[in-house]
C-alpha positions in Angstrom: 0.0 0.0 0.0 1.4 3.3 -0.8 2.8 5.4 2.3 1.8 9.1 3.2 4.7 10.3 1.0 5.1 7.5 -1.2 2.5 6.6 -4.3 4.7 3.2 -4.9 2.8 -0.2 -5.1 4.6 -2.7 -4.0 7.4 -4.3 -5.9 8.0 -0.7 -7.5 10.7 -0.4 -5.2 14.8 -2.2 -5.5 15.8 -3.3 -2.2 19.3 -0.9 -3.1 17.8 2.7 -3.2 20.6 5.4 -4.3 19.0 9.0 -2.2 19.5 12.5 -3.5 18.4 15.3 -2.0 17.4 17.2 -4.6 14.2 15.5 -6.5 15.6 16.5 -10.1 18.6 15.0 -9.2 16.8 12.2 -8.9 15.6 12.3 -12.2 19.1 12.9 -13.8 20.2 10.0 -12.1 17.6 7.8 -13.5 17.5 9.4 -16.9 21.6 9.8 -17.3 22.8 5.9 -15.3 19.4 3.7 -15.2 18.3 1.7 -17.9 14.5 1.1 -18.7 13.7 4.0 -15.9 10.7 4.6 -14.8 8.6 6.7 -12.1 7.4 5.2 -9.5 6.6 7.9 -7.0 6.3 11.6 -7.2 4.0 12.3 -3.8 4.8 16.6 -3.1 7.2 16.3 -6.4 9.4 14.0 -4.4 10.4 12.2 -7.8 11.7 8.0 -7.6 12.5 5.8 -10.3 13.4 2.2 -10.6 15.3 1.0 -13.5 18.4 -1.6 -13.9 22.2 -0.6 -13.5 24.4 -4.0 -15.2 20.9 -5.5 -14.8 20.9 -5.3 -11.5 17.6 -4.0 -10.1 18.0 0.1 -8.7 16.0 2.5 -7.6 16.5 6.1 -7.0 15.0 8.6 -5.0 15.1 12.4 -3.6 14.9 13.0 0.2 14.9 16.8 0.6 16.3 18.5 3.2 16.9 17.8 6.7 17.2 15.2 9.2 13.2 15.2 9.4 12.9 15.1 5.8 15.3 12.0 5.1 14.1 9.7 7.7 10.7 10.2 7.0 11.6 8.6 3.2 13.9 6.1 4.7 11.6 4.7 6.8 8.9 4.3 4.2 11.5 2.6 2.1 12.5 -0.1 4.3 9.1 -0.6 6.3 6.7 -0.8 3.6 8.9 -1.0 0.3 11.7 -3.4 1.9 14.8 -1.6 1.0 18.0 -3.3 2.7 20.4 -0.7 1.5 20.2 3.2 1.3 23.5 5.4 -0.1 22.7 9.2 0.4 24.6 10.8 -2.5 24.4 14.3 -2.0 26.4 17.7 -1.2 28.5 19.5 1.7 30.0 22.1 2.7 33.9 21.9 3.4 35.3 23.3 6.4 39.2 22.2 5.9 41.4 24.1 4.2 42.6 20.9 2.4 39.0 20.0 1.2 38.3 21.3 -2.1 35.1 22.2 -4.6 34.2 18.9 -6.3 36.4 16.6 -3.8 34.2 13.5 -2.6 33.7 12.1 0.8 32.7 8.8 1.9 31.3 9.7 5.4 32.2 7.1 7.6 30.6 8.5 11.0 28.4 12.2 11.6 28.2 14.2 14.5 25.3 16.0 14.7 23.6 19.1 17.0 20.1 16.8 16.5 18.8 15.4 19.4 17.3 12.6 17.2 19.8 9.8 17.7 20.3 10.5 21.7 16.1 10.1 21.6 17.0 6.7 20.3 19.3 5.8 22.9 17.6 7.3 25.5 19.9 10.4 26.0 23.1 9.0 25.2 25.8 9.4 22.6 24.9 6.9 19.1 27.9 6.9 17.4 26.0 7.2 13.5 28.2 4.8 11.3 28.0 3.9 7.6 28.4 0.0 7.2 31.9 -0.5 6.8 31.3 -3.2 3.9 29.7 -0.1 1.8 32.4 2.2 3.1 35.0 -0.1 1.6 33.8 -1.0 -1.6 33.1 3.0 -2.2 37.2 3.3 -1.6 37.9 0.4 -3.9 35.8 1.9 -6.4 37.8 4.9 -6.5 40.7 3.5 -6.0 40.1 1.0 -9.7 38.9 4.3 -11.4 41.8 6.1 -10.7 39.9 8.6 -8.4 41.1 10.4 -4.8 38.2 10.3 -2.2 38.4 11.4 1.1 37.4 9.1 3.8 36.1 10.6 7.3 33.3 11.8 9.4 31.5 15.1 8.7 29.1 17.4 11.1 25.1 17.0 10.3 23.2 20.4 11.6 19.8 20.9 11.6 20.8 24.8 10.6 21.6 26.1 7.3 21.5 29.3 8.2 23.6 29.0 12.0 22.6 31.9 14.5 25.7 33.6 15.5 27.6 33.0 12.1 29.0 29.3 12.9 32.4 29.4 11.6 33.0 25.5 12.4 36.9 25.3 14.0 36.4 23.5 16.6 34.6 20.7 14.2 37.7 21.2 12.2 39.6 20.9 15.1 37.7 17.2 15.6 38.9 15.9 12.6 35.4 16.8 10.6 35.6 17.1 6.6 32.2 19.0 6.1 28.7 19.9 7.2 25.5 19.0 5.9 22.2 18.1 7.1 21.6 14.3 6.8 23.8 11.8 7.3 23.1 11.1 11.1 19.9 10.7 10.7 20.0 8.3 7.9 22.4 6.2 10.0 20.4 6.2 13.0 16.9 4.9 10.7 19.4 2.4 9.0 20.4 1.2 12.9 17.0 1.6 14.3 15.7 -1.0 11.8 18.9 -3.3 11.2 19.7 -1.8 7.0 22.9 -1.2 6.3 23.3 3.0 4.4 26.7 5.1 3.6 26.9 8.4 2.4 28.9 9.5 0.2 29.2 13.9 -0.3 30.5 16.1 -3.1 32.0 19.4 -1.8 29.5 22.0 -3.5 30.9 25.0 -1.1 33.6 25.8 1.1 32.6 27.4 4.4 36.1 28.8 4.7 36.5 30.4 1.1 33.4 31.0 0.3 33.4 29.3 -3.0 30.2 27.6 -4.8 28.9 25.7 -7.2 26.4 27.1 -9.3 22.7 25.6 -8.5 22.8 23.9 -11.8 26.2 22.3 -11.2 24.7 21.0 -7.9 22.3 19.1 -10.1 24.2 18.0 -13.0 27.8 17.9 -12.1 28.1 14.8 -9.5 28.8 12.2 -12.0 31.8 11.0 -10.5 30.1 10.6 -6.8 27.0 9.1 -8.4 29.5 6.4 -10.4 30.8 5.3 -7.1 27.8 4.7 -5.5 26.6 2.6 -8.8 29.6 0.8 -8.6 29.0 0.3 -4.6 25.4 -0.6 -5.3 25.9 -3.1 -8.3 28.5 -4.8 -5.9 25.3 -5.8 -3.9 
């Protein structure tokens, strides 16, 4: 039966779901990697699409903004639509100076200023892990196409916009790589109900230089991201 955000009968759904924020991403993905694409799902324009990568089932779908927003989706997918494996594949914002526009990250763990995963445990520290299998076969990936990832934790806020100017050195001084707004809580869904998830980030701003990507690049210009995670996901 379809969900409150998700129009999908069952079966529509891969049990390997690749998770952009961005809806028209979403699209591209499906339209530019998947063969024999096809909507299944576009509830409040929230687009997904199952198709075949290497003839391997594979679905694709947005998750828009915010811890809220991606655990709402993740849920759905894996209670009702039975997917065992979620790879957000999305954007960041870089707060080492060694981090660069365009680098990928394969997020191994998030902090985060949510309360979300401390609700889980009850008040206490969750330490948000990717599954290290995922994590792994994301670095081989890169490492058979030639490709330099950067492998680490980043910072997941609920703000965008931080009161009091955020200017993120003592995350820096933690080790962090970026800050986004997701990954924690799509580790703590994929705990909660046993799944396994990785993320895996393009740098589309640095907090420090106060470079950017154009909106349009966000969209279109992740191809080398999105390849890993097909490779990860056509690995399952």
């Amino acid at each position: 039966m379809p969900t409150p955000h998700i129009s999908a009968a069952q079966g529509d759904f891969a049990d390997v779901v690749l998770m952009p924020g961005d809806p028209l991403r979403s699209r591209y993905i499906a339209q530019r990697f998947l063969e024999n694409a096809r909507e299944v799902t576009s509830v409040r324009n929230m687009l997904g699409y199952t198709g075949t990568f290497r003839g391997r089932p594979l679905s694709v779908m947005g998750h828009g903004m915010g811890i809220p927003s991606i655990s709402i989706y993740a849920t759905e997918l894996i209670q009702h639509y039975g997917a065992r494996v979620l790879m957000r594949v999305g954007s960041c914002g870089a707060i080492r100076q060694d981090v660069k526009l365009r680098d990928v990250i394969v997020a191994v763990g998030a902090g985060t200023d949510s309360k979300v995963n401390r609700m889980r445990l009850r008040g206490h520290d969750f330490p948000a892990m990717a599954d290290f299998t995922l994590a792994r076969q994301a670095v081989e990936a890169a490492e058979k196409r030639g490709r330099a990832v950067r492998v680490g934790s980043v910072f997941t806020s609920d703000f965008f916009y931080t009161p009091g100017g955020e200017k993120y050195e003592l995350h820096e001084r933690m080790g962090m790589l970026a800050v986004e707004m997701e990954v924690a809580g799509l580790y703590g869904v994929a705990a909660e109900f046993g799944v396994r998830a990785l993320a895996l980030l393009t740098v589309s701003d640095h907090l420090r230089t106060n470079e950017h990507l154009s909106p349009e690049a966000r969209q279109t210009t992740f191809d080398e991201m999105i390849e890993l995670a097909l490779d990860v996901a056509g690995a399952q």
